[in-house]
N, C-alpha and C positions, 0 to 999 in steps of 0.2 A: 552189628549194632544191637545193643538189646529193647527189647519189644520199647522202654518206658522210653528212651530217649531217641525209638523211630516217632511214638506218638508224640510228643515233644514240637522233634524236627518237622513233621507234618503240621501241628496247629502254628508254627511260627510262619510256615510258607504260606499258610491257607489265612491267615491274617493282614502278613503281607500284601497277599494277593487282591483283599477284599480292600484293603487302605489302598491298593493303588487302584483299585475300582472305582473306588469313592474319589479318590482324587480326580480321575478323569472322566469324573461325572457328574457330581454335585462342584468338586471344587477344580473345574478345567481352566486351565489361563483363558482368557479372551483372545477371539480371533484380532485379529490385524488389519484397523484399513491404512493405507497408504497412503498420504495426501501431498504432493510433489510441492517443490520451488524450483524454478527458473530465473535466475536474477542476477543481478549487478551484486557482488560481497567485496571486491576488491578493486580499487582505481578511485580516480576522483568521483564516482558515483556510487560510491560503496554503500553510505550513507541511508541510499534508500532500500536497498535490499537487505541490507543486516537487520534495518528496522522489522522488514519483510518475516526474514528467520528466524528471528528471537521472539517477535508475536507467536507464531505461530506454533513454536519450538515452548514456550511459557502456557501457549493454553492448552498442550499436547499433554504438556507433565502434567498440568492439573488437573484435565481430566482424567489420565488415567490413574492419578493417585485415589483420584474418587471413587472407583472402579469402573472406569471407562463410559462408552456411549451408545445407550441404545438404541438401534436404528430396525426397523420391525421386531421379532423374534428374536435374533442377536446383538449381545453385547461386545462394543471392540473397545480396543486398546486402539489410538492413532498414533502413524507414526509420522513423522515428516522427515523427507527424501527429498535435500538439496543438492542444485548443481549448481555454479558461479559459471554464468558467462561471459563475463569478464569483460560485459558492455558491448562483447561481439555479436553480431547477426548467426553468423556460424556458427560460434559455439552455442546459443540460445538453440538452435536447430538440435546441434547434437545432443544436447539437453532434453528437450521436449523428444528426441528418440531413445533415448537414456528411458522415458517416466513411458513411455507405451511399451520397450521390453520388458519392464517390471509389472506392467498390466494395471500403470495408474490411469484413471480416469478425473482428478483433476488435478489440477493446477496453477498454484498462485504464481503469476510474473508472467512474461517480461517486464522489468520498470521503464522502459524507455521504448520508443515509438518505430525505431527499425528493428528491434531484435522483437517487439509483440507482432509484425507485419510477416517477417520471419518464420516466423513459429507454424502459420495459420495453416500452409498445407499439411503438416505434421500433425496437426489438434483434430484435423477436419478428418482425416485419412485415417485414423485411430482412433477416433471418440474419445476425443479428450476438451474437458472444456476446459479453460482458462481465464485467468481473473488478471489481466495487465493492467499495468499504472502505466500506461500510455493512453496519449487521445485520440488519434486518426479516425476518422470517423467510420472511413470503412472500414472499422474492424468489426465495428458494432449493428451495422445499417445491413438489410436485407442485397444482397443471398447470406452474407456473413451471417453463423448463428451461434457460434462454440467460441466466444469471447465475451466478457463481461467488464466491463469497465470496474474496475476497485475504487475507485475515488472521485474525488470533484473533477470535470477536467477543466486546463486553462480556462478555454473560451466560456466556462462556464463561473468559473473562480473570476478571471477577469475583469470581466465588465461589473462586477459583483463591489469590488475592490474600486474599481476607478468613478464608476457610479457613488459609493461611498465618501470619497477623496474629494471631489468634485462640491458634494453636497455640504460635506462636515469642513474641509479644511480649505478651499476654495481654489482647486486645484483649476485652472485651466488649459495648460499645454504642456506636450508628456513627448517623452524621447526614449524610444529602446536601444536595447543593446544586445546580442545575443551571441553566442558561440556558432562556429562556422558548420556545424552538424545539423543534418536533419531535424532531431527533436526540435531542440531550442527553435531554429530557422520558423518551426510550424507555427509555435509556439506566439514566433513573432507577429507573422502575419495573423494570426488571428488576435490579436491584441490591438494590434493595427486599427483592423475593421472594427475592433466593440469601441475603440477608441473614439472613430469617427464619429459613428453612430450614438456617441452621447456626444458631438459635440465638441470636441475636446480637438484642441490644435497642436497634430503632429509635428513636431520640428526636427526632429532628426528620427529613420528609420533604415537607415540602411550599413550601421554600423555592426562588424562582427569581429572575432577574433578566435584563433587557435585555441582548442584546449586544454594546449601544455606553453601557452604563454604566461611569461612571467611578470614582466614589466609592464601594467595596464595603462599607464599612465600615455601613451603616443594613441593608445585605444580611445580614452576618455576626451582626449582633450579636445578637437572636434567637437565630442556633444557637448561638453562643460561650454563653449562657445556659445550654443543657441540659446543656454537660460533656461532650461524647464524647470517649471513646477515638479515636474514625478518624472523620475529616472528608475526605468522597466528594467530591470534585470531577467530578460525572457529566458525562460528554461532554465538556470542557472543552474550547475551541481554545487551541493553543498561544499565542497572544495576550493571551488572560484569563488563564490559570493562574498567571504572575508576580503580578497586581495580588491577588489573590482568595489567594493564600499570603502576601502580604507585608502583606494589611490582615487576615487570623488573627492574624499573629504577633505586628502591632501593636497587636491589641487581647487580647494576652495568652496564646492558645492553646498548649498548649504538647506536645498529642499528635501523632499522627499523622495525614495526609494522601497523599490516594491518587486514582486515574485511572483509569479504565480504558481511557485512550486514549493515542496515543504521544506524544510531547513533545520539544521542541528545547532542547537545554541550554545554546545562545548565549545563546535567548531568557529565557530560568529566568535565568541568569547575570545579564544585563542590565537586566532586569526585579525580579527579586526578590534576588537575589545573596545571599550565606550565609542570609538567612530561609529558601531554596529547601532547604535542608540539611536531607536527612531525608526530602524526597518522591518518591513513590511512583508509578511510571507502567509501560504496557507498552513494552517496550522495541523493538528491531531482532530479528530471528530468528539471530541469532548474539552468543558472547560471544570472548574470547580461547581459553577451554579447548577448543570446537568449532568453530572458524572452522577452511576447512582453505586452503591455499596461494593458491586460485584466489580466492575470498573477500578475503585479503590484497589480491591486485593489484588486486580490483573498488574497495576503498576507496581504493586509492591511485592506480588511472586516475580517479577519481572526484573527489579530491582536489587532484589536479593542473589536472583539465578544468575545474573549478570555484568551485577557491580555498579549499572549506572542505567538512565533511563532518557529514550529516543520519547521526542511529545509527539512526532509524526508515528511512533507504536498506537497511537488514540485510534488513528486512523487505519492501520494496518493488523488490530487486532479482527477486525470485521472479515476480511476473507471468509479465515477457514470455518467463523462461527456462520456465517449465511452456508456455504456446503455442507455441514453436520447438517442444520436445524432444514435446512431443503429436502436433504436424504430422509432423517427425520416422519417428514410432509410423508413421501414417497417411496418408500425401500427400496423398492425395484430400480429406481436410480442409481443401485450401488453401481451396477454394470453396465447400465442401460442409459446413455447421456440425454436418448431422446426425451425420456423420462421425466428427467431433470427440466429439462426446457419447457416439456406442457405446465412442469409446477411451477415454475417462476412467475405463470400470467397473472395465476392466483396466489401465491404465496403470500402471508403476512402471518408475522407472531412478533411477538414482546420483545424488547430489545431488551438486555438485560445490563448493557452499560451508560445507559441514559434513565434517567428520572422519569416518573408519571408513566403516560400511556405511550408512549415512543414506540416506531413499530419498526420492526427488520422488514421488509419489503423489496421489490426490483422493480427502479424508476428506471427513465430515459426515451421515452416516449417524447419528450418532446424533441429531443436532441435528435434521438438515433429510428424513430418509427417505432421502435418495437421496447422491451424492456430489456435489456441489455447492461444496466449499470446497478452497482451497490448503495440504497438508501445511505446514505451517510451525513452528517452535518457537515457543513461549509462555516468552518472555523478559521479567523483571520486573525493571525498573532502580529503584535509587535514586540520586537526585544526589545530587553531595557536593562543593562546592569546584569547581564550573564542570562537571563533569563525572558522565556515568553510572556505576555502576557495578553487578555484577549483584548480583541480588538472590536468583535463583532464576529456573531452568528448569526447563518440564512441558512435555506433550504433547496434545493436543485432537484427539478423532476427530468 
């Protein structure tokens, strides 16, 4: 090779060499944090879990389009790492050992009340904390410490609702209904008692039914007998709440019906269509009056990425942004879950999907002893003609 075109070959390598220096130094991709899902994506309870992964899945892409999230010294990229339980206890287990071999530290889900009970020796035994849309109270309540409630729960929704009902529409005696499953079951009994407790005259509470029953109608008709005022759809999956509102209506019903759980209004639409006119569910944690700018663009990246838009996403965008803005608080939490839990006592900063001063914080102090649950608004939708609309906001500590 002659001398001009060795020096040549040399300043091409020695340029090279310095571009990938600078690449992996001034301009290094971001590290990776990993934030898990454990959830219902497929069966009649699909509904809340996809909500689950498409939140979470929508504020993932946008942050790292922004270029990611700084948490002390380092800037990450998030990824989100789902499994489908499939609404089983077991598989939830296998799940949650799924997100500790990967060396995740948290995770959002269980949505349902036996597969978050499930999970706990797995979260506890690997330091893993978790965010379930389950109620049980020991999940939350002392020695329990590596669970956080993500939303309002029933008995908190509840009595919220029928307090409401009572006052505005002159509700006086109320009858549930509920699926022959644990959740709903719990779901009932505590509805029961807030029931009482205002007052309010049970007439029917012991009626249940299979979750893969079709004809509700041998179900209903029993309670359509007593006459209530408000007809409880305890626990209900998004799945059932069309057939079970549409075989009331057809068998004469002509009061009120209600949920303490959140609901898809495709499926209400699809399913029950104008009979759905009039019920009562909890809703997303945001309405039009308090949603603020940044809320705006989460439903409409949301919307775009997806094709169509969950209103209970209101409420399930809040997970993964309380974990960042906690870490945030505290770096050392990336590994360290003990971490995470002394910052929760004190934790508060800005909410950034609500209007004014709104604050992201960790309530439940009154429920659970300790803080254990997600600040989130207690949003109470009624459909109407395809769609939610609100019914009334409050606030739950």
């Amino acid at each position: 090779m002659h001398r001009k075109a060795l020096l040549k070959a040399v300043s091409i390598v020695a340029i090279l060499a310095c571009s990938a220096l600078i690449s992996s130094t001034g301009f290094a991709a971001n590290k990776v944090l990993k934030i898990g899902f454990v959830g219902v994506t497929s069966g009649p309870a699909a509904a809340w879990g996809i909500s689950n992964v498409r939140s979470m899945q929508t504020r993932a892409k946008w942050i790292n389009e922004t270029g990611g999230v700084k948490i002390g010294d380092t800037t990450y990229d998030v990824e989100i790492v789902t499994f489908d339980d499939q609404k089983d206890p077991k598989r939830a287990i296998a799940g949650m050992e799924k997100m500790a071999q990967e060396g995740i530290h948290y995770v959002v889900g269980p949505n349902v009340d036996d597969g978050a009970a499930a999970v706990r020796p797995v979260a506890e035994r690997n330091g893993i904390i978790y965010f379930p849309y389950a109620f049980p109270k020991e999940l939350y309540t002392k020695p329990a410490s590596n669970a956080v409630l993500g939303m309002v729960a029933s008995y908190q929704s509840g009595p919220a609702i029928y307090k409401y009902l009572k006052e505005t529409k002159g509700v006086k005696s109320i009858a549930f209904v509920s699926a022959n499953e644990s959740d709903p079951l719990s779901q009932r009994e505590g509805g029961i008692a807030a029931a009482k407790a205002l007052g309010l005259d049970v007439v029917s509470s012991n009626v249940t039914f299979q979750v893969d029953t079709i004809d509700f109608t041998p179900v209903l008709t029993p309670v359509m007998r007593t006459k209530p005022d408000l007809l409880v759809l305890s626990g209900v999956s998004p799945a059932n709440a069309p057939q079970l509102i549409r075989s009331a209506r057809e068998l004469g019903f002509q009061g009120l019906i209600s949920t303490e759980t959140a609901q898809d209004a495709t499926v209400l639409k699809e399913g029950a269509g104008d009979l759905a006119n009039g019920f009562i569910s909890v809703g997303g944690a945001s309405t039009p009056e308090i949603s603020s700018d940044m809320m705006a663009e989460f439903v409409d990246r949301y919307t775009k990425m997806f094709g169509e838009y969950n209103d209970e996403s209101n409420t399930k965008v809040y997970a993964l942004e309380y974990i960042l803005e906690t870490l945030k608080v505290n770096p050392a939490a990336i590994t360290d879950v003990e971490e995470f839990k002394k910052t929760m006592d004190t934790f508060e900063v800005a909410n950034p999907y609500m209007k004014g001063d709104a604050k992201l914080k960790y309530v439940g102090t009154t429920s659970f002893g300790q803080k254990r649950q997600l600040m989130v608004p207690l949003v109470v939708n009624v459909y109407k003609d395809g769609k939610f609309e609100t019914l009334f906001v409050a606030e739950v500590d």
